[in-house]
Structures are given as structure tokens and as C-alpha cells.
C-alpha positions in Angstrom: 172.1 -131.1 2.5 168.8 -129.7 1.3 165.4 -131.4 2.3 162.8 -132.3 -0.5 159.4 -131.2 0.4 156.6 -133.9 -1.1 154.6 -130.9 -2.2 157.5 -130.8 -5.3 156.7 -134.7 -6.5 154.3 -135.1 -9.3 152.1 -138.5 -9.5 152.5 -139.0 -13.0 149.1 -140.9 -13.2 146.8 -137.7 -13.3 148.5 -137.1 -16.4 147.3 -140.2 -18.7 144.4 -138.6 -19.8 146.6 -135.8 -21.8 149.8 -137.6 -22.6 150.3 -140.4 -24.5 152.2 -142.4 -21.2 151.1 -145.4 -19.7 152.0 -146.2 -16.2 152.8 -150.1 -15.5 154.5 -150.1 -11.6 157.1 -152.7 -12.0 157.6 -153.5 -8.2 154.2 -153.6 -7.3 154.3 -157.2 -9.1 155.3 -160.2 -7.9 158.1 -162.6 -9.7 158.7 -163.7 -12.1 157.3 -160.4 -13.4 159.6 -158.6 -10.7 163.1 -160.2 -10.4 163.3 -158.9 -6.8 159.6 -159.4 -5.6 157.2 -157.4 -4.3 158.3 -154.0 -3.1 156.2 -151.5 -3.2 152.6 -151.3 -1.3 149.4 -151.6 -3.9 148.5 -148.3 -3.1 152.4 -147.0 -4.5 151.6 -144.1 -7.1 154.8 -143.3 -9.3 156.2 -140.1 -8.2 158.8 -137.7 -9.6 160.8 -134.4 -9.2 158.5 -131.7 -11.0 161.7 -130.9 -13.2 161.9 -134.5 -14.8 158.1 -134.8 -14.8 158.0 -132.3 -17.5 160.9 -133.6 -19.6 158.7 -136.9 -19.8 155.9 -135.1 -20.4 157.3 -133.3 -23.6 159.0 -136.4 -24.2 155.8 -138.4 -24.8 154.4 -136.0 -26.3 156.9 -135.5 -29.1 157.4 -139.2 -29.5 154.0 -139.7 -30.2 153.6 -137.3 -32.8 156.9 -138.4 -34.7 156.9 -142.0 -34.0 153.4 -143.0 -33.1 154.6 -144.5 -29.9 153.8 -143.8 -26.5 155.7 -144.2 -23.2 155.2 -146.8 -20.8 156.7 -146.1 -16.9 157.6 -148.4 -15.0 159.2 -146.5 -11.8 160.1 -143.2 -10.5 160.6 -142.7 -6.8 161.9 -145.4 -4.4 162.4 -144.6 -1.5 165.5 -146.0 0.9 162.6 -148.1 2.9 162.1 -149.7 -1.1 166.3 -150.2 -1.5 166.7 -151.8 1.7 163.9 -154.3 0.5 165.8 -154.4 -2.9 169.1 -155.2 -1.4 167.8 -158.0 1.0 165.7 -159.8 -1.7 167.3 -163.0 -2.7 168.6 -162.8 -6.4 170.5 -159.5 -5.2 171.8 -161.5 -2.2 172.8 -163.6 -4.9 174.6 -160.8 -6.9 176.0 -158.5 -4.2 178.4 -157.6 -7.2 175.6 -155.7 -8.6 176.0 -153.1 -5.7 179.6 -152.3 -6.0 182.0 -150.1 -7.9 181.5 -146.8 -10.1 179.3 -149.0 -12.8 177.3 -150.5 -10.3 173.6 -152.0 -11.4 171.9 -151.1 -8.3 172.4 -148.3 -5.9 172.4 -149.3 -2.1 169.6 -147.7 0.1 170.0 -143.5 0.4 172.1 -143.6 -3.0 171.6 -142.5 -6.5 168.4 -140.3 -7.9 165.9 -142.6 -7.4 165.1 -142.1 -3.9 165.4 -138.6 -4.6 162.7 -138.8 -7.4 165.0 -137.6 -9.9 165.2 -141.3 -12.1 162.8 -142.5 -14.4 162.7 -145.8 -15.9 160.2 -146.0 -18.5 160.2 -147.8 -22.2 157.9 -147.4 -25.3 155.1 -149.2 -26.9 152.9 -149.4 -29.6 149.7 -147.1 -29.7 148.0 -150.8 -28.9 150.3 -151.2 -25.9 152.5 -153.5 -27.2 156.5 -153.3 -25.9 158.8 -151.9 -28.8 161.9 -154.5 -28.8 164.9 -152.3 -26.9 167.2 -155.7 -26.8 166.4 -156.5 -23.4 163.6 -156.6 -21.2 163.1 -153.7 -18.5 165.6 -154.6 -15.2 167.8 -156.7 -17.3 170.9 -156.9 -14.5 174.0 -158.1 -16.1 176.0 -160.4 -14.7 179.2 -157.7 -15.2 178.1 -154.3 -15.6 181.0 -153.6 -18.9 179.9 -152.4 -21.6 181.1 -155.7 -23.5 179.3 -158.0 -21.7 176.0 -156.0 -20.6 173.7 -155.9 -23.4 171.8 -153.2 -21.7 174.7 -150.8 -21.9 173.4 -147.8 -24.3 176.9 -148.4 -25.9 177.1 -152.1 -26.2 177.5 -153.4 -30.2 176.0 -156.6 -30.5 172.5 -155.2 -31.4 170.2 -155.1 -34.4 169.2 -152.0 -36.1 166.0 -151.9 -35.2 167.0 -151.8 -31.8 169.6 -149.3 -32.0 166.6 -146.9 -33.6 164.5 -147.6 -30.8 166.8 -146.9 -28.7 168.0 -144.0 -30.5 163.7 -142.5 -30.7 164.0 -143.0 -26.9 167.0 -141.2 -25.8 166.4 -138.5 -28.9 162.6 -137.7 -27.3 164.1 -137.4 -24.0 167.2 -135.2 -24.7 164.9 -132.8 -26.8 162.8 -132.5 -24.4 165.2 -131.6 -21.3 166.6 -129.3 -24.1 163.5 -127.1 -24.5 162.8 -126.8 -20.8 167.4 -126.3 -20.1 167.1 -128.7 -18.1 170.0 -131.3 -17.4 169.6 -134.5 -18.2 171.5 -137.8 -18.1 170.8 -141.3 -19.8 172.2 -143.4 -17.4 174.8 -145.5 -19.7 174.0 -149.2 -18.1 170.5 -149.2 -18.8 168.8 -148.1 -21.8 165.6 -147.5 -19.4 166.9 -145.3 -17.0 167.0 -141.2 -17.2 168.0 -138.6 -14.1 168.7 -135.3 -13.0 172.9 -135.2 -13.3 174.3 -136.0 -9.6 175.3 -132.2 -9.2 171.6 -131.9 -8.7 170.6 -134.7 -6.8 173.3 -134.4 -4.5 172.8 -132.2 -3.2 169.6 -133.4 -1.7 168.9 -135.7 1.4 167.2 -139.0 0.1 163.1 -139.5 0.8 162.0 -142.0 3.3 158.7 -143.2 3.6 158.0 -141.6 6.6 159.2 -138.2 5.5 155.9 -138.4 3.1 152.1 -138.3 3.5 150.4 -142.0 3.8 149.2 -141.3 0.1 152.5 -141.1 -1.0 154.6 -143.9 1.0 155.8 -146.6 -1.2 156.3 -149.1 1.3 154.3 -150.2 4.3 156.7 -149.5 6.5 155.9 -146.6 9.2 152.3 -146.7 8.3 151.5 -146.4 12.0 152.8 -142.5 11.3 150.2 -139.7 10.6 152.8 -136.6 9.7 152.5 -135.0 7.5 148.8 -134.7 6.1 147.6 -136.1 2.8 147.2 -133.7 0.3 143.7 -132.9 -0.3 142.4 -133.5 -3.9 142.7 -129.8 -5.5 146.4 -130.1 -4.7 147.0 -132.5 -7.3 144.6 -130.4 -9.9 146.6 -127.3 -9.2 149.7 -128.9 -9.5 148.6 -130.2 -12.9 147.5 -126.8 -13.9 150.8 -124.8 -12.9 152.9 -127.9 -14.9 150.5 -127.5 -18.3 151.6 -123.6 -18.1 154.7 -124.4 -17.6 155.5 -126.4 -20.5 152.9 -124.8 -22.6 155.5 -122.8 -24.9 158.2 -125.4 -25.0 155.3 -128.1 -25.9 154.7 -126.0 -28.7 158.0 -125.5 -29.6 158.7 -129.2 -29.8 155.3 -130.3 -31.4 155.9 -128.1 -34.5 159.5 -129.3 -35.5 159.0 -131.0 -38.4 
């Protein structure tokens, strides 16, 4: 299984300044805000693969220019020290259902493309930073994950219009933009929120723990008493940037000018 270096994760914060993408850390909040607590440390920066950073990138991007709405993320990386905190905290004790079977709501620690950096869960707003209406909030967990009875299912019915089309901007932004860059994409069908790298990728990698990762980039406390490896020093981050605007630079284009 192939490692993931940290030097190929993207904080997606020292891109706000360029893109129209707000960055609102779900589980660095407490509940009721969180449903499963506090997770994260509040130092946590929201990491992803390079691959999917740019599809949210162009995604924002183009959304903004056809829709004048901007996306808001709310998590990227989490690491299997952040799922075992997930899967002990109360309401999922509550729900171990939520953990089981093909459909499952929650991955268990080491599973999925989250602790891989290769999910995003993000929403859109207003170009005031108020939430568009999607149906249900961010995290909704169903009590049964079919599409019938999960209103967060991309394919459940019982929705308005207005939510289908803001679902529909959404998912269309994202798509086109993992089109111009060929790379694969998948909207995960239980929640509306959540888009990945297809499992063919992401399988084929171990998942990140937070001691496999600088101290800047850990998302837990856990291990802090570990030095390895070094921080990245601050023209890392710049360069990164740089080679990630080049990059994208014709396929930005590309997408801005559709009409």
C-alpha cells in the first residue's frame, strides 16, 4: 500500500484571499454545533490531496461567476486518531448502525477518503455568508441510510425545487471542475456535502495518522509529545500555492469563459 507524504496536502486556507471559499472547521466546535463534539485541536487547518484541492478550487471559482455563490468547507482530512474520537463520542455510541453495511453514514477509523485527504465536505452560501438551503443541515445522519428515508441522499424525492437546484449548482460546479483537470470524481450519494477521489484511488493508499504528520498539521492532540517530521517552513506553503495557480491556470480559464 502506498504511503502519503504530507508535503502532497494543501491547507486550503492560504487560498481565501483568491477564491471565493470560506473555511468554517466543523469539528473544531463544540455541540450542539458539532453532533459529535469536539474533535479536532484549535490549531486543526483543513487539509486535502493536491488533486481534489484544485477541483474545489475551479469549483468555487466557476460557481461564483455563474451563481454568485461561494463555497463554504467545513472538513477535509481526518485523520484515524479524529475517527476513533468520532466512533467513541456518545450519539455514535448511540447509532453504531451508522457504522455498518455498504451505505454506511460514517466510516470506522483507517476507512474511507477522508483520512486519506481525498473527501471534502463543503456547502455554499451567499456572497454575505449566508447558508443556501440544501434540505438539511451539514452532518445530517439519518437514522437508516436508504435513500427513502435519508433526506440527505442526492437521490431522495421529497424535496423542493429550490433545493434540488442548489443541489444541482453544487454537484454541476464540482463535476465540471474535476472534468477540466480529468480528474475522477465521486459525489458521495448519502450526503449531498460530501465529494472524493473514487476508492480505486484512495485505496490504494495507507490512511494518515497524526503522528505520521508535522505538529502544524496534526488534527488531534494526540502524539503531540512527537517531533518527526519537521514543520514546513513558511515558503513551502507559498510555493505550493504558486505550482497549484500554474496548474490550474488553463483549465481555470477554460471554465471561467463558458458562457
Amino acid at each position: 500500500m502506498n504511503k502519503i507524504t504530507p508535503e502532497t496536502l494543501v491547507p486550503m486556507d492560504i487560498f481565501t484571499e483568491d477564491f471565493p471559499i470560506r473555511i468554517d472547521m466543523a469539528y473544531k466546535k463544540s455541540a450542539p454545533d458539532n453532533i459529535f463534539g469536539v474533535i479536532y485541536r484549535a490549531e486543526a487547518r483543513l487539509w486535502l490531496s493536491k488533486h481534489l484541492a484544485k477541483i474545489v478550487l475551479i469549483a468555487s471559482a466557476s460557481c461564483f461567476k455563474n451563481h454568485n455563490l461561494e463555497f463554504i468547507l467545513y472538513d477535509g482530512l481526518r485523520t484515524v486518531e479524529a475517527q476513533q474520537r468520532m466512533e467513541k463520542s456518545p450519539i455514535v455510541e448511540k447509532n453504531p448502525g451508522w457504522l455498518e453495511g455498504p451505505n454506511r453514514l460514517l466510516s470506522p477509523p483507517g476507512a474511507g477518503a477522508h483520512p486519506r485527504g481525498m473527501a471534502v465536505d463543503l456547502s455554499l452560501t451567499t456572497a454575505n455568508g449566508e447558508l443556501v438551503e440544501m434540505g438539511t443541515e451539514f452532518d445530517y445522519l439519518a437514522a437508516r441510510p436508504d435513500v427513502e428515508f435519508n433526506a440527505a441522499h442526492r437521490d431522495h424525492a421529497d424535496l423542493g425545487d429550490d433545493i434540488l437546484k442548489n443541489r444541482t449548482i453544487l454537484s454541476g460546479a464540482m463535476k465540471e471542475a474535476s472534468n477540466s483537470l480529468k480528474i475522477p470524481l465521486v459525489p458521495l450519494p448519502q450526503e449531498w456535502w460530501d465529494f472524493r477521489l473514487p476508492p480505486k484511488i484512495y485505496e490504494d493508499y495507507a490512511p494518515l495518522r497524526d503522528k505520521d504528520l508535522p505538529v502544524q498539521m496534526r488534527m488531534t492532540d494526540a502524539h503531540m509529545d512527537i517531533a518527526e517530521p519537521e514543520d514546513f517552513p513558511d515558503e513551502h506553503f507559498e510555493t505550493m500555492k504558486n505550482k497549484i495557480y500554474e496548474n490550474i491556470d488553463e483549465a481555470l480559464n477554460k471554465v471561467l469563459s463558458v458562457t
